[in-house]
Each structure stands twice: as C-alpha cells, then as structure tokens.
N, C-alpha and C positions, 0 to 999 in steps of 0.2 A: 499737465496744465497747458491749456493752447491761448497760445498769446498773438497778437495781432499787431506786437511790437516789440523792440528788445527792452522795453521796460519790465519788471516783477510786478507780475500779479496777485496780489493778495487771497484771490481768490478765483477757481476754473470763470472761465469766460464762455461756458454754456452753463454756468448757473442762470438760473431766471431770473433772481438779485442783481446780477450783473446786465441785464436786459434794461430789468428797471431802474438802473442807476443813472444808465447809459441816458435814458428816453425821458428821466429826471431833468437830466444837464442838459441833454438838446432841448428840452424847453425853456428853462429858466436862461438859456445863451438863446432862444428867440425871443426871447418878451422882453430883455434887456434891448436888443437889437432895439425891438420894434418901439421901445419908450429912450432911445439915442443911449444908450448907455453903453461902455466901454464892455469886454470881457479879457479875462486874463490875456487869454491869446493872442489879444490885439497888440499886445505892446511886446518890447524887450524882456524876454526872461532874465529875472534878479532886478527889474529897474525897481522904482519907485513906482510907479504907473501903473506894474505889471497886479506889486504887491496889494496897494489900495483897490485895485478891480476885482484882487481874488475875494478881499476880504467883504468886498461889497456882496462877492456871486456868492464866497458862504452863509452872507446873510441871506442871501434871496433864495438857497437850497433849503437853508431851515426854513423859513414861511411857508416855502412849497410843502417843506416835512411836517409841518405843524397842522398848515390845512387839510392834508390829506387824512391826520388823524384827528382832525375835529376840534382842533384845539383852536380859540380865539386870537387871533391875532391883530 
C-alpha cells in the first residue's frame, strides 16, 4: 500500500477510486472557497468550527455524489 502520509489507507492510493475521491474533494473544497465558506482544514482540528464545516463539506460531498448519479437534488 503506498501512502503519501503516515495516515492508514483504507484503500492502495493508485486505485482510480482513490483519484476520484481525491478530485471529488478538491472540488467541492473549491466551490465552498469560491461561495465564502469555511472547510474543515481551515480551523483547529477537534474545535467546534472544525466539526460544523466537516459536517457542512459531507453534505456538499453527497450532492456532488447525488448529482453525478442523477439523482435530484
């Protein structure tokens, strides 16, 4: 497994999956950007800040995941 950090990988990081995951999140972390909105990263890891921005970026991962399969959102 090749890691590109000393975090655990769930899964090889020359999966394609892993490409599209990746290319997932740097856009929905640009479109937050570019409509002022926070992203996890931006704050204290554990704060309060940190946790309401993830929970906003896993919403805005599912719409991406929704739209892409066609589903209404």
């Amino acid at each position: 497994m090749n890691s590109h950090n000393n975090r655990t990988m769930p899964f090889d990081t020359e999966d394609p999956c892993f490409a599209e995951a990746r290319a997932l999140a740097a856009s929905v972390i640009a479109i937050r950007r570019a409509r002022g909105q926070t992203n996890p990263s931006d704050h204290e890891p554990d704060s309060a800040a940190a946790f309401i921005a993830g929970e906003s970026f896993a919403r805005d991962v599912m719409r991406m995941l929704m739209a892409i399969d066609g589903v209404e959102i």
